[in-house]
N, C-alpha and C positions, 0 to 999 in steps of 0.2 A: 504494500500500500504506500505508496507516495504521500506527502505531508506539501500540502500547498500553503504558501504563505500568503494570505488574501491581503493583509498590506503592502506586502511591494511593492505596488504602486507607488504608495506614501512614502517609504523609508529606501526604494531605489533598488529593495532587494540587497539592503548590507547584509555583510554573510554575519555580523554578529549576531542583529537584529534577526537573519534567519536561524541561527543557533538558539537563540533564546527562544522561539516560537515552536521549535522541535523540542525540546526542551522541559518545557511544561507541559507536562501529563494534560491530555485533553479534559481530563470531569475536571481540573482545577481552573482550566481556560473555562470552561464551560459552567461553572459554579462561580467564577471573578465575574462572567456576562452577564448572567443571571443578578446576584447582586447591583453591578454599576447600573441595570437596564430598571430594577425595580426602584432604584434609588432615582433616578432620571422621571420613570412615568409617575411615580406619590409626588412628583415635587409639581405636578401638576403646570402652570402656566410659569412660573418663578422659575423653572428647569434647573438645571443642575451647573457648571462650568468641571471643568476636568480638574481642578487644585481642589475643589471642594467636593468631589467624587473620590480623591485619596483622602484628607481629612476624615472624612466618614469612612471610608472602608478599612483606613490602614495600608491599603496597598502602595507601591512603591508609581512613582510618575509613569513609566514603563510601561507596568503591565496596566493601570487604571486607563491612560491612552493606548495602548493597545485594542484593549478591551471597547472603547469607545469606536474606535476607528471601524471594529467588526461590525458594531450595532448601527453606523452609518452607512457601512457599507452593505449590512443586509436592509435596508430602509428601516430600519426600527425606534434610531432616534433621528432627527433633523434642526439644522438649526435655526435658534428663534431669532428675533431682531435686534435682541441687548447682549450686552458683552457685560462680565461685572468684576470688579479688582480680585486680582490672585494674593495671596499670603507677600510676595513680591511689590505689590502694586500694579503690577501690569493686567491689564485687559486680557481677558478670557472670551471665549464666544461660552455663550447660554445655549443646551441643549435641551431640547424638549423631547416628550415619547411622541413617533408620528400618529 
């Protein structure tokens, strides 16, 4: 079975970035989705930003983006029209569930 890596698009196909996707047992990929996705849809219209999707989970930048990136790319979240400050100051984009 071959292991596709659905963000290389995003990340260019870095072979780290492909090592770490192989890497992570799929139920733990698949339980991080799970979580980031139910976190995203409760937050209702307010959506969620990826800094405050690790804050809540614990997860590391990485795999929380990761993880986000799958659920944009299977249409599940989309983003909304605000951006809101990261732990940094910087501007985030607001996800919502579509």
């Amino acid at each position: 079975m071959t292991m596709t890596d659905i963000t290389a698009n995003f990340h260019g196909g870095n072979p780290m970035s492909n090592a770490a996707y192989k890497s992570t047992p799929k139920q733990i990929r698949a339980r991080q989705k799970s979580q980031v996705y139910r976190l995203i849809q409760t937050s209702g219209q307010n959506g969620r930003n990826c800094d405050e999707i690790e804050q809540l989970t614990g997860l590391p930048h990485q795999s929380a983006s990761a993880r986000m990136t799958e659920l944009k790319k299977e249409g599940l979240i989309i983003a909304s029209l605000y951006k809101r400050k990261t732990r940094s100051g910087r501007n985030a984009q607001v996800w919502v569930a579509a």
